[in-house]
BADRENPA-746662 format. One record per residue: residue number from 0; x, y negated, z negated of N, C-alpha, C in turn. Coordinates in pm, whole numbers, plus 50000, padded with zeros to 5 digits. Layout:
BADRENPA-746662
REC pos   nxx   nyy   nzz  caxx  cayy  cazz   cxx   cyy   czz
REC NUM     X     Y     Z     X     Y     Z     X     Y     Z
...
end
This chain:
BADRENPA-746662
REC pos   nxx   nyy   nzz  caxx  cayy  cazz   cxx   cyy   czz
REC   0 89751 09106 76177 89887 09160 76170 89988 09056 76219
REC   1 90093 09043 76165 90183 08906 76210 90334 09010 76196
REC   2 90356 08958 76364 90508 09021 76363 90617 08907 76375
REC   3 90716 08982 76300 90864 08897 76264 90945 08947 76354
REC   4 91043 08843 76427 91161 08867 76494 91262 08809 76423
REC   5 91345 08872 76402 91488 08803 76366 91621 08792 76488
REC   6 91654 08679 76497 91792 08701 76607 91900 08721 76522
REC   7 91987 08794 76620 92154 08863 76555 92112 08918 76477
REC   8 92042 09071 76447 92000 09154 76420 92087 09251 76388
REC   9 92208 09261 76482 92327 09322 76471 92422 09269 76412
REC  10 92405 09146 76389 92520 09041 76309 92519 09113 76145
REC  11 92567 09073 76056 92633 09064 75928 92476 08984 75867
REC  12 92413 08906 75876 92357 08796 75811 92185 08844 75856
REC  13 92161 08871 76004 92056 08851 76065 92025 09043 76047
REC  14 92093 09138 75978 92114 09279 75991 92031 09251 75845
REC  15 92106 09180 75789 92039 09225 75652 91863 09168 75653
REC  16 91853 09031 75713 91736 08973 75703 91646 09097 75725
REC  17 91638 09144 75858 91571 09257 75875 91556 09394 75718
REC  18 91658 09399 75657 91641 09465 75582 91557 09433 75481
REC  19 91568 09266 75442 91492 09180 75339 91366 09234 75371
REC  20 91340 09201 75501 91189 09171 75543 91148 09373 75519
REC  21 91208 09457 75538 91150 09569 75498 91103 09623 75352
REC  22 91209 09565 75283 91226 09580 75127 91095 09475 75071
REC  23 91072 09395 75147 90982 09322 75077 90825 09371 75118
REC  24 90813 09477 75194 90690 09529 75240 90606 09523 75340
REC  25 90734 09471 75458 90686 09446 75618 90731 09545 75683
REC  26 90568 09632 75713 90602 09782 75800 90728 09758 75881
REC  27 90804 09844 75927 90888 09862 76043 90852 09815 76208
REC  28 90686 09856 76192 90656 09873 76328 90580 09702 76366
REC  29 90628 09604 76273 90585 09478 76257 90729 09360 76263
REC  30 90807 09452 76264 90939 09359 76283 90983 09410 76395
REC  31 91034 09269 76484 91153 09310 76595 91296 09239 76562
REC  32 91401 09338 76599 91545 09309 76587 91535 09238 76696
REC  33 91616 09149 76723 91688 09068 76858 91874 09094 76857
REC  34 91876 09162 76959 92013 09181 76961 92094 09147 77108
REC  35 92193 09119 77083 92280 09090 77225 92321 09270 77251
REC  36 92346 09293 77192 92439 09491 77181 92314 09568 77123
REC  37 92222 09571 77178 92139 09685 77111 92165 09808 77066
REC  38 92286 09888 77121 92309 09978 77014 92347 09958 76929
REC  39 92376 09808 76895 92431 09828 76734 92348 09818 76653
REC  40 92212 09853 76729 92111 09812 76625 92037 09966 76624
REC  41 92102 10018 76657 91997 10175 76664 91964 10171 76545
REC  42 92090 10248 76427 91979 10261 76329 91847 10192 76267
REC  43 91819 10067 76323 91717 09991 76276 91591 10061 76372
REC  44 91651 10090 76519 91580 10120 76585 91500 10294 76517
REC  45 91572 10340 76491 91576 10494 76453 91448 10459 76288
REC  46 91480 10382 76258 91357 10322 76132 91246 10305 76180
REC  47 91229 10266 76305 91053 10218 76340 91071 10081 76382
REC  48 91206 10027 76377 91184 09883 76388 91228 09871 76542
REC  49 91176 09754 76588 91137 09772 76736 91296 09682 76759
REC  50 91337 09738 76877 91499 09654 76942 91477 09611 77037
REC  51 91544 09491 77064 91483 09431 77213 91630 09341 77186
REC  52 91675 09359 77338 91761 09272 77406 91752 09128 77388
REC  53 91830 09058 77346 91828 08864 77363 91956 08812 77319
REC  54 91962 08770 77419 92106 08658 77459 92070 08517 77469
REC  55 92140 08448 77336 92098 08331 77388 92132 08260 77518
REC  56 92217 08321 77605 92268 08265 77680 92194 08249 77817
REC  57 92077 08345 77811 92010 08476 77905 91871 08392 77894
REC  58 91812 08282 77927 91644 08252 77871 91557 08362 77924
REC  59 91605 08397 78038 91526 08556 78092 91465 08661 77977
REC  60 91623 08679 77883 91595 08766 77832 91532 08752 77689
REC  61 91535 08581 77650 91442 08529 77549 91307 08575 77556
REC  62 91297 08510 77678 91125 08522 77679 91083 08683 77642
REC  63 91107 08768 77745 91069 08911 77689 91091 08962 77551
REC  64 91239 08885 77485 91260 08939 77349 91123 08860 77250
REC  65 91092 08762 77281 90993 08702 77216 90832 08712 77209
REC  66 90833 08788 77347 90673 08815 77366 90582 08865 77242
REC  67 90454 08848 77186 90409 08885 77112 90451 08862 76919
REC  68 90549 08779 76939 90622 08751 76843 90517 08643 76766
REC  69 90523 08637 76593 90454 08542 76535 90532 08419 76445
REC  70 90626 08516 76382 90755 08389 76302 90875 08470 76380
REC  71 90953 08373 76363 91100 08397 76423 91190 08357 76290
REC  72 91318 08434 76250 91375 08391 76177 91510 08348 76222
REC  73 91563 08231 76273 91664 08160 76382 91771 08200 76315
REC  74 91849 08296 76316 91987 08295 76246 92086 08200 76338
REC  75 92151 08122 76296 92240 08043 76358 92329 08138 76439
REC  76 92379 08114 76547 92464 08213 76613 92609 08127 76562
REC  77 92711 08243 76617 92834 08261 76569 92930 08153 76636
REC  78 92920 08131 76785 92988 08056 76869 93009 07943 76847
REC  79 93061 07851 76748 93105 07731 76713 93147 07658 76875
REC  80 93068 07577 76886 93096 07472 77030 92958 07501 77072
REC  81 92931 07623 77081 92799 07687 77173 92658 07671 77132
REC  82 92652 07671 77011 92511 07683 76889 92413 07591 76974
REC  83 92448 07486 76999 92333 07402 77015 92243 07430 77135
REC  84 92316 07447 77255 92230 07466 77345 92182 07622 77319
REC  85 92250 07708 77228 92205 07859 77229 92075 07831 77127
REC  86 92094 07758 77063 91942 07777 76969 91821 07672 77024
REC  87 91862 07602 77119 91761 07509 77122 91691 07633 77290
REC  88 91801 07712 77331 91771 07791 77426 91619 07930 77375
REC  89 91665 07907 77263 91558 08037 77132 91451 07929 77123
REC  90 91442 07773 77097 91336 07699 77029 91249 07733 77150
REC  91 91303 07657 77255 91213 07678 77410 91154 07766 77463
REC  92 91202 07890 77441 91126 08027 77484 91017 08098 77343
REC  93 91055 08002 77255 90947 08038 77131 90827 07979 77167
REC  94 90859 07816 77202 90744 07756 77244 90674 07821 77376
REC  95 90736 07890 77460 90666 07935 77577 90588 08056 77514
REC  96 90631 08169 77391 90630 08242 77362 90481 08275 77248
REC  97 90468 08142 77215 90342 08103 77104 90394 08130 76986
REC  98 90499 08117 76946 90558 08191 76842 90528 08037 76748
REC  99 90453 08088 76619 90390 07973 76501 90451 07968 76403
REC 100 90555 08024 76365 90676 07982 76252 90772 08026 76290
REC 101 90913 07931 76280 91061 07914 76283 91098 07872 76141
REC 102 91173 08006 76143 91282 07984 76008 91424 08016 76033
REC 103 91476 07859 76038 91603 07814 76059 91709 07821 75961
REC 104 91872 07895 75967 91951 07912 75876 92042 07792 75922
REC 105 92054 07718 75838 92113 07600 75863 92229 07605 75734
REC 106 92315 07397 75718 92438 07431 75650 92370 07346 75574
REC 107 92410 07382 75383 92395 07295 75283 92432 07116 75313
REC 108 92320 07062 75276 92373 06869 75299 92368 06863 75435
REC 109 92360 06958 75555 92401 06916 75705 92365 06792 75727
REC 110 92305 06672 75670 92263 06567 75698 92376 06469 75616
REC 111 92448 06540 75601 92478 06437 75471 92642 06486 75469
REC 112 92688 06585 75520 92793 06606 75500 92904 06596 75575
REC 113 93074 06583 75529 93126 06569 75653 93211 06734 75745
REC 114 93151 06823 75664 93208 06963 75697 93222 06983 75861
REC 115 93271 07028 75989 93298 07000 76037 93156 07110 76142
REC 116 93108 07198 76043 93022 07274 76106 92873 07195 76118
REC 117 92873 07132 76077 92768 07038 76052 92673 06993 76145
REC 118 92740 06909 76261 92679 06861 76353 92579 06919 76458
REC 119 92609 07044 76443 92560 07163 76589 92421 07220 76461
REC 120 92405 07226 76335 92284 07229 76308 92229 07120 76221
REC 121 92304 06962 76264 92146 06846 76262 92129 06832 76407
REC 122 92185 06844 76499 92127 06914 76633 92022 06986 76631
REC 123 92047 07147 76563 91942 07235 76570 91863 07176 76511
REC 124 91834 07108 76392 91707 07098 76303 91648 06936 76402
REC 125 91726 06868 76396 91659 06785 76510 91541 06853 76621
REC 126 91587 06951 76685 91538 07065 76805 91416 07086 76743
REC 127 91407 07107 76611 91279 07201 76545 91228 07088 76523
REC 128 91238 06954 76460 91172 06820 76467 91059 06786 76530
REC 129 91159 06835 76663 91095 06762 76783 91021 06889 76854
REC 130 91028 06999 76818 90929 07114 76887 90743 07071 76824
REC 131 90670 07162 76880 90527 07167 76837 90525 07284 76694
REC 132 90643 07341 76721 90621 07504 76632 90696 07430 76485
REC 133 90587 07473 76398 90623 07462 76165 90815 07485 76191
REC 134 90854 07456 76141 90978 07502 76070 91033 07490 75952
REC 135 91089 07643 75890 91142 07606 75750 91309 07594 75754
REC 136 91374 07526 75695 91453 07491 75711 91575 07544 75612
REC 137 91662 07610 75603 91701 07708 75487 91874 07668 75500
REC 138 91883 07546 75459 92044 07530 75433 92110 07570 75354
REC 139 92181 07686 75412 92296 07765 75317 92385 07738 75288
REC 140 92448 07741 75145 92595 07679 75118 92682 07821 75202
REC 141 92801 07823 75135 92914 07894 75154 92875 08018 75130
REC 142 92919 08169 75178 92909 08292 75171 92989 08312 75068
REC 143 92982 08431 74926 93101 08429 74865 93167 08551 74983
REC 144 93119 08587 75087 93220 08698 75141 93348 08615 75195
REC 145 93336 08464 75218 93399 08408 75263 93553 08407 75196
REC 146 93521 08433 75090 93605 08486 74930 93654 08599 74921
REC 147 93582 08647 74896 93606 08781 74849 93650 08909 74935
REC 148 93616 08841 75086 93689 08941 75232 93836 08934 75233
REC 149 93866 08832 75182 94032 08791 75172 94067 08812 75021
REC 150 93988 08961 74918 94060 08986 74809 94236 09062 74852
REC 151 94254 09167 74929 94376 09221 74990 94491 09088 75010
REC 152 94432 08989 75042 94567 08897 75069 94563 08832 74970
REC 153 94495 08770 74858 94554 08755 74766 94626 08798 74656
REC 154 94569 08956 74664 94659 08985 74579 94802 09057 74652
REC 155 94810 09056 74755 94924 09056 74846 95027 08924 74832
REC 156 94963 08781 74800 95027 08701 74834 95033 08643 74671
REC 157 94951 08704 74583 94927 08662 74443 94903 08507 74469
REC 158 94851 08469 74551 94762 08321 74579 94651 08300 74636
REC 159 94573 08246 74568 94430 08171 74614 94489 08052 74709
REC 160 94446 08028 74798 94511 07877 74882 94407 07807 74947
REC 161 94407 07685 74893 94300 07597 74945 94361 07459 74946
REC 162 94291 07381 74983 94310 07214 74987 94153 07167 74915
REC 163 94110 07207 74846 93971 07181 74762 94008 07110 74639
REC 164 94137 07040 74662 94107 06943 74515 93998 06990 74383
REC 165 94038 07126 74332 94010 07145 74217 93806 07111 74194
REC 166 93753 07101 74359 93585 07055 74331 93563 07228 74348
REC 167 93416 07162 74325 93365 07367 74259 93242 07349 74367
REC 168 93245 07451 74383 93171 07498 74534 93069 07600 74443
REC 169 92944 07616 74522 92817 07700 74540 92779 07747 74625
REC 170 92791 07884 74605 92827 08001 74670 92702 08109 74663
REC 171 92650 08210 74734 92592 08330 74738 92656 08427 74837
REC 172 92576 08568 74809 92586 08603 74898 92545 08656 75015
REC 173 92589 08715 75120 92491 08673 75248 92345 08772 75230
REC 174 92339 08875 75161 92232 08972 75108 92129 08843 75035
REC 175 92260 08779 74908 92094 08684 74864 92051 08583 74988
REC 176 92133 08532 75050 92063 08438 75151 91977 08473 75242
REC 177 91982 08610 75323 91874 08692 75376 91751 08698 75292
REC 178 91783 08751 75188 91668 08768 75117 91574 08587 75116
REC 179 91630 08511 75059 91551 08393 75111 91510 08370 75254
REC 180 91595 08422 75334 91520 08352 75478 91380 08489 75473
REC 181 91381 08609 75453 91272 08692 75457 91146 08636 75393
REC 182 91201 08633 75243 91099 08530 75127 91055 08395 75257
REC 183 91103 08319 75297 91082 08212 75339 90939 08185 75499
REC 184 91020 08374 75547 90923 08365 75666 90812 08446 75641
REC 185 90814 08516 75509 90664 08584 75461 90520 08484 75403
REC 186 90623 08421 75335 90529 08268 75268 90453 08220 75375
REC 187 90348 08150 75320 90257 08090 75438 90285 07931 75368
REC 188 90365 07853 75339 90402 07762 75317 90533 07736 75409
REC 189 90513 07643 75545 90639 07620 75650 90618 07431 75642
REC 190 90772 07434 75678 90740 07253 75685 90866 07220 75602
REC 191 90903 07315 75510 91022 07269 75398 91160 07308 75466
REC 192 91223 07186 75357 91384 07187 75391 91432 07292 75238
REC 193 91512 07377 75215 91569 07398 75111 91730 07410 75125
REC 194 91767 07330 74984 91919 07342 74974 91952 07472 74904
REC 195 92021 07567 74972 92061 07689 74924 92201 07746 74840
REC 196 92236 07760 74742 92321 07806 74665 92352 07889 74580
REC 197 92454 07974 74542 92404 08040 74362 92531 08002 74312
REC 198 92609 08083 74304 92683 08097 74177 92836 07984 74202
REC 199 92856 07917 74066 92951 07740 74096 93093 07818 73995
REC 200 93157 07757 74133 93320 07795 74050 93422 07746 74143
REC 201 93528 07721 74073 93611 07659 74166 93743 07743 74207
REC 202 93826 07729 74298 93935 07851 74378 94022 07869 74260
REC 203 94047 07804 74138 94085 07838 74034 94064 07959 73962
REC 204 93923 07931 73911 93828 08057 73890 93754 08152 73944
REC 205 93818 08107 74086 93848 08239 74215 93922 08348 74158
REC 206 94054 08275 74131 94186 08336 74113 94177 08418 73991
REC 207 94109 08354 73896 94119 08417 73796 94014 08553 73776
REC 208 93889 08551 73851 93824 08639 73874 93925 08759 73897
REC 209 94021 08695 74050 93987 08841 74122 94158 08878 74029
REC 210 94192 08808 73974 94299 08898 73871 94226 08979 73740
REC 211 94114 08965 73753 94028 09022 73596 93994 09201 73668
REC 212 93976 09145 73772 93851 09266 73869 93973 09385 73917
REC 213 94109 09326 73959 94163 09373 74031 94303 09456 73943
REC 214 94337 09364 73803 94487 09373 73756 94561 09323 73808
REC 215 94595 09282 73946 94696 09188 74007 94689 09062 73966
REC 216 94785 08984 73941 94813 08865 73862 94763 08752 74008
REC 217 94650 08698 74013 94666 08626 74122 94645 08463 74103
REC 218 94688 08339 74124 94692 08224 74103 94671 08124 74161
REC 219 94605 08042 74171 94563 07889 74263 94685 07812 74262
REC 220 94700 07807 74412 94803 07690 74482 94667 07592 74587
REC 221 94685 07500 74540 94655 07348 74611 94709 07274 74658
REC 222 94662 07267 74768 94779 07202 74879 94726 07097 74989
REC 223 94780 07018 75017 94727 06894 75104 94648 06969 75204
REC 224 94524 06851 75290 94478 06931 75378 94556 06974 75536
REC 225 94685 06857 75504 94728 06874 75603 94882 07017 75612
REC 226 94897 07039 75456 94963 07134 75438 94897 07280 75489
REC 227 94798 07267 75510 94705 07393 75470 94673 07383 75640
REC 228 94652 07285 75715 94620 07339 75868 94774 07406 75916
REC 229 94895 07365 75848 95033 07400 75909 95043 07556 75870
REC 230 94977 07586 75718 94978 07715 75686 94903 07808 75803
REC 231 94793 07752 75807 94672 07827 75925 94768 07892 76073
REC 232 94877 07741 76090 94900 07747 76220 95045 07891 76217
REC 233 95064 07852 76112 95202 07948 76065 95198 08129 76125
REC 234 94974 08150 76061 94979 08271 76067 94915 08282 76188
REC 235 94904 08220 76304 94885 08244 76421 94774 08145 76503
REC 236 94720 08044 76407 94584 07973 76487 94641 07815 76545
REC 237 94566 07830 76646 94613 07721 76718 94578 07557 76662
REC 238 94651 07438 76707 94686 07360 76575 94508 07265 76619
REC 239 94426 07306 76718 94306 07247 76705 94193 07324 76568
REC 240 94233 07488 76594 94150 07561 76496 94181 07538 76360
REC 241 94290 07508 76305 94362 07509 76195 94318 07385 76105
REC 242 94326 07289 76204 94268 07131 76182 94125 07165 76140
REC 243 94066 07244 76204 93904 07228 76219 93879 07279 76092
REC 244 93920 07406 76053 93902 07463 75918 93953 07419 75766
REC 245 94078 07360 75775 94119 07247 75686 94065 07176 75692
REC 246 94005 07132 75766 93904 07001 75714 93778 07074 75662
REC 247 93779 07166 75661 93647 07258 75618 93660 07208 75458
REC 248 93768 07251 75373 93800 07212 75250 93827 07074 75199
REC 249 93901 06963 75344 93865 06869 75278 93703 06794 75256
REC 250 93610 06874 75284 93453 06888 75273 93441 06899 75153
REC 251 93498 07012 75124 93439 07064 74955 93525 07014 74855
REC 252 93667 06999 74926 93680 06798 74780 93590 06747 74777
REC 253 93530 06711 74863 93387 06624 74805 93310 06611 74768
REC 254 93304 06752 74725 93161 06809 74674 93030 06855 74757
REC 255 93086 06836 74884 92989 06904 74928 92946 07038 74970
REC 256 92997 07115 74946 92936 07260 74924 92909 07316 74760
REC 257 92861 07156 74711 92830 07215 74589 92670 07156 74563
REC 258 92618 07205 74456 92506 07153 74473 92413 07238 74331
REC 259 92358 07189 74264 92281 07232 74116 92135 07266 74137
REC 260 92085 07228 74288 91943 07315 74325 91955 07449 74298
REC 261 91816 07524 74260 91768 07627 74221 91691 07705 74328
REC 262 91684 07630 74429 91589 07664 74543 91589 07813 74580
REC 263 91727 07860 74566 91794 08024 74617 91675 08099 74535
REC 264 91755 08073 74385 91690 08161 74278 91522 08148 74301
REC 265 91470 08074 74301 91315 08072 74320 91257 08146 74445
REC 266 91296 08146 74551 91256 08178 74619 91322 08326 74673
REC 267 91390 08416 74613 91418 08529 74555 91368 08607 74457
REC 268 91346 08506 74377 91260 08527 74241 91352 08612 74134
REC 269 91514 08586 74167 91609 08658 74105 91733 08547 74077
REC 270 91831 08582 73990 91916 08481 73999 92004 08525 74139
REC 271 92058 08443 74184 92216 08452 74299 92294 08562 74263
REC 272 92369 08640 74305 92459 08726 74274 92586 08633 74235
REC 273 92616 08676 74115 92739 08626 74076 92863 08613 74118
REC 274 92984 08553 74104 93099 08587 74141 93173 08708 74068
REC 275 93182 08727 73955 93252 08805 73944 93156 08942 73944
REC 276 93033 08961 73988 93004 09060 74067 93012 09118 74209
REC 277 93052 09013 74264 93065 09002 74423 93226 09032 74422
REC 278 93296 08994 74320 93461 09008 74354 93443 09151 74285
REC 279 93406 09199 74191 93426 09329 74139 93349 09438 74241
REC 280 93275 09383 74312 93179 09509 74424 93304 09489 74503
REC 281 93366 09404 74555 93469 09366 74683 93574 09503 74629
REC 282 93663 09449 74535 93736 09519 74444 93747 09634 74445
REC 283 93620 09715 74458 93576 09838 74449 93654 09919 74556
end
């Protein structure tokens, strides 16, 4: 019998994994949630699936969340600045833990790219390098929720707004990317890197989507990257955060959140969810 833990269990990303891993035919009573807020995990709990406390912040509370554990599926935590010592805080108590597969959600190209999120997981995957414990390595491009959460303001503002120089980005969504990290920690094949993506379009054919889905006339404005941190700062973010995320896009001028691997689809065994299914479910 081999039990799965997933961390941020309660998160958006690490909520669904757990769901993957049920849908794909891993009893309840064989998976553990890892949560910082365990009630937000009741209903998982109320399923059969076991809840246990873990903070990365807490190694106390690693170790117990990990006991008896066989793969771990590392969802990257949320805390931009913090990630590194919080996941290398999860690698360490895995290794105390005997835990024999780590499956790491990492960023598309992180080796290769200049996106600004980058660095804190070739850190992490460095961490897994250098551990004793397999790791699979599951670099995700862009969320389309990243899109499609901000349908209300575009068609509020009838603008798509980016600094992406017209490059076309590859996109899923966070349901298909769960579903690969589940696929990934059921397989008895660990050791691989995969570049993760589905569906390629550019904030153009953003725009034009979510005017098809929606009836609101909505349109791509492109704008310097440095126009676009002043916009950020306009609607309230401070001029370090603003910088940080504009440069997010001057990333994907470059093409790097794009990418023509198939890796998603295969290891789903489905195509990516589309965009203009993801903007028409949004829509809804």
């Amino acid at each position: 019998m081999t039990t799965y833990a997933v961390t941020g269990a309660s998160g958006q990303l690490g909520r669904l994994v757990v769901e993957s891993l049920l849908a794909r035919g891993i009893a309840a009573t064989d998976v553990v949630a890892l949560a910082r807020t365990t009630a937000k995990a009741a209903d998982l709990s109320a399923r059969g699936v076991e809840v246990r406390f873990g903070d990365y912040d807490d190694a106390a509370s690693l170790d117990s969340a990990l006991a008896g554990v066989d793969r771990l599926v590392l969802v990257s935590a949320s805390e931009v600045g913090k990630r590194v010592g919080q996941h290398r805080a999860v690698i360490a108590a895995a290794e105390r833990a005997g835990v024999s597969r780590i499956v790491y959600t990492s960023l598309l190209g992180a080796d290769s790219t200049s996106n600004p999120l980058a660095p804190e997981h070739v850190a992490t995957e460095e961490a897994l390098a250098a551990s004793p414990i397999p790791a699979t390595i599951l670099r995700n491009s862009w969320y389309l929720e990243n899109y499609t959460g901000q349908i209300g303001t575009y068609t509020a503002t009838g603008t798509v707004l980016g600094a992406t120089g017209g490059a076309t980005i590859a996109a899923a969504s966070r349901a298909d990317y769960a579903e690969a990290a589940a696929a990934a920690a059921i397989q008895e094949q660990a050791g691989a890197t995969y570049e993760l993506a589905g569906t390629r379009f550019t904030l153009a054919e953003l725009a034009s989507t979510v005017t098809s889905a929606t009836g609101t006339e909505v349109g791509h404005s492109d704008v310097s990257v440095e126009q676009l941190a002043a916009t950020f700062e306009e609607v309230g973010m401070d001029a370090g955060t603003a910088g940080f995320w504009a440069s997010v896009d001057a990333s994907i001028a470059k093409g790097e959140l794009d990418t023509e691997s198939t890796a998603l689809a295969e290891l789903i065994g489905r195509p990516a969810t589309s965009l203009a299914d993801a903007v028409a479910t949004a829509a809804a």
